[in-house]
N, C-alpha and C positions, 0 to 999 in steps of 0.2 A: 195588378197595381200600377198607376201612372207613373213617367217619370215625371221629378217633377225639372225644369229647367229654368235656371234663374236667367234675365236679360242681363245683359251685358251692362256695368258700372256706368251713370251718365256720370260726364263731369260736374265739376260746381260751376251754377251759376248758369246750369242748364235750362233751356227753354223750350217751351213746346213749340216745333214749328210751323204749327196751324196757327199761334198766337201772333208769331213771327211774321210771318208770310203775309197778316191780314196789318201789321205795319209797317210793312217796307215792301219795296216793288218787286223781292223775290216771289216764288211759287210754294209749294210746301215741299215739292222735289228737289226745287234751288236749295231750298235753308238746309233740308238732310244732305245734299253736297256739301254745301258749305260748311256744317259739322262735321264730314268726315275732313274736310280740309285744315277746319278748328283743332280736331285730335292729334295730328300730323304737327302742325306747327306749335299745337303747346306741348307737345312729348321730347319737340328738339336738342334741348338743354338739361329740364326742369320737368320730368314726369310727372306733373301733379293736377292737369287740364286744365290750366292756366296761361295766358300767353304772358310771360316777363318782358321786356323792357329787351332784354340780350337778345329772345327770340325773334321780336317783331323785329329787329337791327338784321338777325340773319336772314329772316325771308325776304328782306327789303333788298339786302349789298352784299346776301352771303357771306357776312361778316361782323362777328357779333361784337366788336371791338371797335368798328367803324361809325363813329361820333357826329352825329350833322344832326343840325338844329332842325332841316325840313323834318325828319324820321321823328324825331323826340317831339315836336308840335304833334306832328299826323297821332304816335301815341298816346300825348294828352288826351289829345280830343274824344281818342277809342276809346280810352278810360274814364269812362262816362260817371263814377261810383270814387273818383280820384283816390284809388286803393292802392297803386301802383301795379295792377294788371289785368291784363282785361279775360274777360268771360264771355262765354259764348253768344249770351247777351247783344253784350256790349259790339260784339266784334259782328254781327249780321246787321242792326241795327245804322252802324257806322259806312258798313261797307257798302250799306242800300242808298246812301246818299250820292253813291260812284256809280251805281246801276243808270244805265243810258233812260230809263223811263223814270228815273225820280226827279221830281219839279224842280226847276234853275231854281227857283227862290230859296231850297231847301241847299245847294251846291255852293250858290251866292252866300247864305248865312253861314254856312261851313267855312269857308275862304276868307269871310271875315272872323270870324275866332281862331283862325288860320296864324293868320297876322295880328292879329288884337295881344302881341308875348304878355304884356303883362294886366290882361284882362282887365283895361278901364273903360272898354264898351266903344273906346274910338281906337285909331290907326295912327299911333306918334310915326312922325318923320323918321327916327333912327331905328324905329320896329321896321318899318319899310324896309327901309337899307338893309339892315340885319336880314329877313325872310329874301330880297335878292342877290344877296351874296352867297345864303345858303343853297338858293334854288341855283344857280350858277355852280358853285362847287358840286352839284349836284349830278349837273350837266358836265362836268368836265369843263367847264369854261371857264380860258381868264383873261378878266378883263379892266383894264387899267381902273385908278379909285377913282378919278378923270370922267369915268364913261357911266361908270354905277353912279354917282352923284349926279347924272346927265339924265340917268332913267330915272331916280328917287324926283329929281325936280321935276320932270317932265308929268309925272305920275300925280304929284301933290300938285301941280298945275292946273292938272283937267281935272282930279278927283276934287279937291278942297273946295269948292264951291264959296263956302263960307270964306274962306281968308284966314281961318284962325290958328291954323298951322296943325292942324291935326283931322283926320277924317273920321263921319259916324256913319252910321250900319244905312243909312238913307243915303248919303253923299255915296257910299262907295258901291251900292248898288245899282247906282246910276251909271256910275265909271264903269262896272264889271257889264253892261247893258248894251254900252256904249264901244266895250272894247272886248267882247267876249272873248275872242281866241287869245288874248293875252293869258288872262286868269283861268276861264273855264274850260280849256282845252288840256287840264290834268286832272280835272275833277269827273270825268266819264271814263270806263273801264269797259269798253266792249265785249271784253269774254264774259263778265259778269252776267250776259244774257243768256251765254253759254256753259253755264258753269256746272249743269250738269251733264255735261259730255264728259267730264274727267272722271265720273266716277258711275259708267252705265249701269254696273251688276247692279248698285245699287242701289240706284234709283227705280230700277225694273222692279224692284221686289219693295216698294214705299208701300209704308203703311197705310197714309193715308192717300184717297185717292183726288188731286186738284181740283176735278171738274165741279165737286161737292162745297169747294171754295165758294 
């Protein structure tokens, strides 16, 4: 008589990662890395294969308690389903946008719902301020309100095209175009191409075989 042997519990909100892999610039070996990385980070806190809000905070600052507005943006945006957590989904999908081979237009649009805090499709002057005082605290840096109101206007200067004191998704793609290593030089993750190096046994032994991609 057979044994019979059950697979191993998927999390919720699980995806297949041939599905995966055919919309974002991972591989089907990348996304099963990146699942075992997804199980790790949503089991930190809150066993339930969900990433919360505290976890995304500790794998960000190792510190689940540590409050910045960059971290709580970056989470929105992963929380694709605004449910307050993200799914594994959510969390490959988001992170393909950081992949060195996903298209600047898609990194560019990213960056602006980045900074877009209260989602009216443009970029207020004091959102600005806000996203780089947080991206500074972020860095460790500080820097007189003198110098930050230096960069905000410098910024609204080249970006604002129109004059109308607020920027939209065409004006500021021009500016991020025009001044890439400002903006787009956090939005690529180099290991991301690597990411199945972290986890060999088990990519050795993938169900599915890429080349069939």
């Amino acid at each position: 008589m057979g044994c019979y042997c059950s697979k191993p519990e998927k999390t919720p909100g699980y995806e297949d990662p041939t599905v995966l892999a055919a919309e974002t610039p991972f591989t089907v070996s990348e996304v099963e890395a990146l699942y075992e990385l997804f199980k790790k980070l949503s089991s930190s806190i809150y066993d339930d294969g969900l990433i919360h809000k505290e976890e995304f905070q500790l794998a960000l600052f190792r510190n689940q308690n540590k409050r910045n507005l960059f971290a709580d943006r970056i989470f929105d945006l992963f929380d694709i389903k605004h449910n307050g957590v993200i799914e594994f989904g959510e969390f490959v999908r988001s992170l393909g946008v950081f992949h060195p081979n996903a298209p600047v237009e898609d990194k560019i649009a990213f960056t602006f719902r980045l900074y877009d805090l209260r989602q009216t499709g443009f970029i207020e002057r004091e959102e600005l301020k806000e996203m780089v005082l947080a991206l500074l605290h972020e860095s460790d840096l500080l820097l007189s309100n003198d110098v930050v109101e230096a960069i905000v206007d410098k910024t609204f200067k080249d970006a604002d095209k129109k004059g109308d004191g607020r920027i939209d998704q065409q004006e500021w793609k021009e500016f991020v175009l025009k001044h890439p290593t400002l903006i787009l030089k956090n939005m690529t993750l180099p290991y991301l191409k690597d990411i199945t190096l972290a986890f060999p046994s088990f990519v050795m032994s993938s169900e599915v075989d890429d080349s069939t991609m």
